[in-house]
N, C-alpha and C positions, 0 to 999 in steps of 0.2 A: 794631592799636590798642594790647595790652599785654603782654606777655609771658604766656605762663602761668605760675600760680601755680607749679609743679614747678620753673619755668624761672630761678624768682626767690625762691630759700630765703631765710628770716628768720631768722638766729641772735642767743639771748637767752641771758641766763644766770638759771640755774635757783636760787632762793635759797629756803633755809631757816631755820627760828629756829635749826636747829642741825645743822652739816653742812657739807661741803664747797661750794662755790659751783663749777655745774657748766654746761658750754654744752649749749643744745639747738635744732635747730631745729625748725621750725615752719610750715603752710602756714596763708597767712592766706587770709581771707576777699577778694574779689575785690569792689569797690565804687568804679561808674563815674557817671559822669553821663548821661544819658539824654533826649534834647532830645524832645518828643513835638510833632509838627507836623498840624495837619489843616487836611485845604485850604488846604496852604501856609501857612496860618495857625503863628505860635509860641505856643503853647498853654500846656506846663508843662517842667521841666527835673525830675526825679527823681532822688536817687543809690539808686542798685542794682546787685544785680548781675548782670552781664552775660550772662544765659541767659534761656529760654525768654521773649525779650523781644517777639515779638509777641505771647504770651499777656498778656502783662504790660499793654499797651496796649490789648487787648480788655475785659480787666476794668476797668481804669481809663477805659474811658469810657462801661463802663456804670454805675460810681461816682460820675461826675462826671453823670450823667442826658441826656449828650450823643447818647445812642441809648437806646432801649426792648429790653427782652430778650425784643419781640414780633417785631425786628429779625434779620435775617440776619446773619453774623457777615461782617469784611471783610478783605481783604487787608492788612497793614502791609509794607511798605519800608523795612526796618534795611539802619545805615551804617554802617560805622564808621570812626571817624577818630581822628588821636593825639588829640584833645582827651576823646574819649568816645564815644558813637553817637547817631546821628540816626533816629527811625521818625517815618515818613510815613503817613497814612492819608491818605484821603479818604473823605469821611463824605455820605451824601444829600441828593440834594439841599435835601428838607423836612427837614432837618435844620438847616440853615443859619443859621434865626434863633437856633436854643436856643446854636448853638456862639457867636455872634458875642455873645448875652448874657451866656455865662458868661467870654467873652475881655473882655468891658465890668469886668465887675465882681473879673474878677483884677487887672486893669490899677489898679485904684482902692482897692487893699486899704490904703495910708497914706491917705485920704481922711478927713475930718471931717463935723461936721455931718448933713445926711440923707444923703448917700453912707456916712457909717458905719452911721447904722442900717440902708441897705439892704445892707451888708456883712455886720451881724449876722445880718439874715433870711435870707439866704443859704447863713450859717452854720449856720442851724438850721432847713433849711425841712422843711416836713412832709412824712412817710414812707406809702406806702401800705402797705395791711394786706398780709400774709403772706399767702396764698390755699392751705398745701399744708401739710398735719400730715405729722409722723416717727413711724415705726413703732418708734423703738430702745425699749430699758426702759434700766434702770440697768446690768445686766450688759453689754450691747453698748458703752456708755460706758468702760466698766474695761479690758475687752476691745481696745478702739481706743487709748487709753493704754498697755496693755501692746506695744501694736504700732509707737508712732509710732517710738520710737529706729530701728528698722528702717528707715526712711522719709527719712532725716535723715542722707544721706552726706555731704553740704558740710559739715553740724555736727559729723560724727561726726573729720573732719579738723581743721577750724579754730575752734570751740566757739567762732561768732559769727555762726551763721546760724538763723533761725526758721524753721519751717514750717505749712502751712495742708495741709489733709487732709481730699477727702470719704472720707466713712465713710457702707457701706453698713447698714442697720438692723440687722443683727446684728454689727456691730463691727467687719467687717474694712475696712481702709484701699482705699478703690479706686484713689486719685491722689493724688499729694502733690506741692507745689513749695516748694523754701526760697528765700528771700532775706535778704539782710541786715536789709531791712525789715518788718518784719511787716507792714505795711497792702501792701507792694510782691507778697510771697508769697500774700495773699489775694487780690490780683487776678489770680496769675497762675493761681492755682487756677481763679476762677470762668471769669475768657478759656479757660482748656484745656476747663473745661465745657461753654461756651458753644461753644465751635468744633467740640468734637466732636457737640452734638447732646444733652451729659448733662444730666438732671434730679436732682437730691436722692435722689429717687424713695424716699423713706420714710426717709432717712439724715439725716446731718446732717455738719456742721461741726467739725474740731477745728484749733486754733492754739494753737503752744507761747508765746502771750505773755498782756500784761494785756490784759482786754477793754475799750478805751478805746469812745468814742460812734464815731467813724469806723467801727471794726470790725463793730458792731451794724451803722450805715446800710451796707454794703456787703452784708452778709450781707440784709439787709432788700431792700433791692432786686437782690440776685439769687433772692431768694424762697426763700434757706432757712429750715426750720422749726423747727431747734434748730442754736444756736453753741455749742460749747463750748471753755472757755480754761483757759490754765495757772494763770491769776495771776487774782485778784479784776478786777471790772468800778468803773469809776465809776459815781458815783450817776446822772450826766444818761447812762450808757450802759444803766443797768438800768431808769429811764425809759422813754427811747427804745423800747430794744425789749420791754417792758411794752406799751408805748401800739402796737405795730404788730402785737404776737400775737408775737413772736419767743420762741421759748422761750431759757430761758439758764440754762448752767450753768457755774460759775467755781471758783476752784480745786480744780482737777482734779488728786487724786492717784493713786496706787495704790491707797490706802485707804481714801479719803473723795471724794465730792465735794459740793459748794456748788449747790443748784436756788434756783433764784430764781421767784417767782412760781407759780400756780398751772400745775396740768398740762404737757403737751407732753414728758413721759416718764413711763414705765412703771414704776410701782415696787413692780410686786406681784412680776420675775419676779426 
């Protein structure tokens, strides 16, 4: 499909307020298009990149509410072509109407009138509650930040890739996946989850980005019980998962961090 990044060096020149002007190169960050198909159906096109791509597709349709995470996880079918790659699923049978609604109501996202408002509601349809508390306190938080750089080889190369991280209750990283997208690396996280069989299991959530409303509903319906994020949340994403029991904690330093709402960390230890 593309060369490898090694295969395919990028030379810039290196500029300062004061100093020589020097060449350097550079591996970039790898970012495809990604055609996702169920039941032959054409569903979504993503740009991402191009690894751990049927994790990538397990989470995203448990995002998309096109499967329950009461569900068995299923086989994908990656392609690739010069254009980019194709994954294939096929999805149950009683599954069939949820997918064909939400292919109704992609297809009609320029739509006016009452197809916009059922657009909006769509946009913002209601979250189930969280059902599973985390065991972390505040140190396992610090703890999990002083660990992600470790975590973070695409970044540590090309300083254009995010990452998503469960963390087990006392801090250490159990799984990490980067992509270029942050919502892209949270699903591949939760799909690795999901496929292996893993639970939260008292842990939680960490992503090097801002915690926008998508991020909350993804973590919300994988049933985790604390996100935590690099950057501040939006107000309708501290809502959000306000209103579903999500715990949340946002700019996340070395030094400090930001708890939103009552409980769901420990802060005596």
């Amino acid at each position: 499909m593309s060369a490898a990044p090694e295969d395919r060096p990028f030379t810039f020149r290196h500029i300062t307020p004061a100093g020589p002007i020097t060449p350097v190169t550079r591996e970039l960050a790898e970012e495809v298009p990604i055609a996702i198909e169920f039941n032959g159906i054409g569903y979504a096109v993503l740009m991402a990149t191009p690894a751990d791509v049927e994790e990538l597709v397990l989470g995203f349709t448990l995002a998309e509410r096109l499967i329950g995470r009461e569900d068995a996880p299923f086989e994908v079918d990656v392609h690739a072509t010069e254009q980019g790659i194709i994954a294939r699923a096929t999805l149950p049978e009683e599954r069939t109407e949820a997918l064909l609604s939400r292919v109704r109501h992609r297809a009609s996202e320029s739509s006016c009138g009452i197809c916009g408002v059922e657009n909006l509601e769509q946009a913002i349809r209601p979250l189930p509650s969280v059902t599973v508390s985390t065991r972390a306190d505040k140190q396992a938080v610090f703890r999990a930040l002083g660990e992600l750089k470790g975590h973070q080889p695409l970044n540590a190369r090309t300083g254009a890739a995010h990452a998503a991280a469960l963390v087990a209750a006392d801090g250490t990283i159990r799984l990490a996946r980067e992509d270029v997208g942050r919502h892209n690396a949270f699903d591949k996280l939760i799909g690795a989850m999901w496929r292996r069989g893993w639970t939260w299991d008292g842990g939680f959530a960490l992503l090097s980005s801002r915690c926008s409303y998508e991020l909350v509903e993804k973590a919300v319906l994988a049933d985790c019980p604390l996100l935590v994020t690099i950057s501040a949340p939006t107000r309708l994403a501290a809502e959000r998962a306000a209103g579903a029991g999500l715990a949340l904690v946002a700019l996340a330093r070395a030094d400090s961090i930001l708890l939103f709402g009552e409980g769901g960390l420990d802060l005596d230890q």
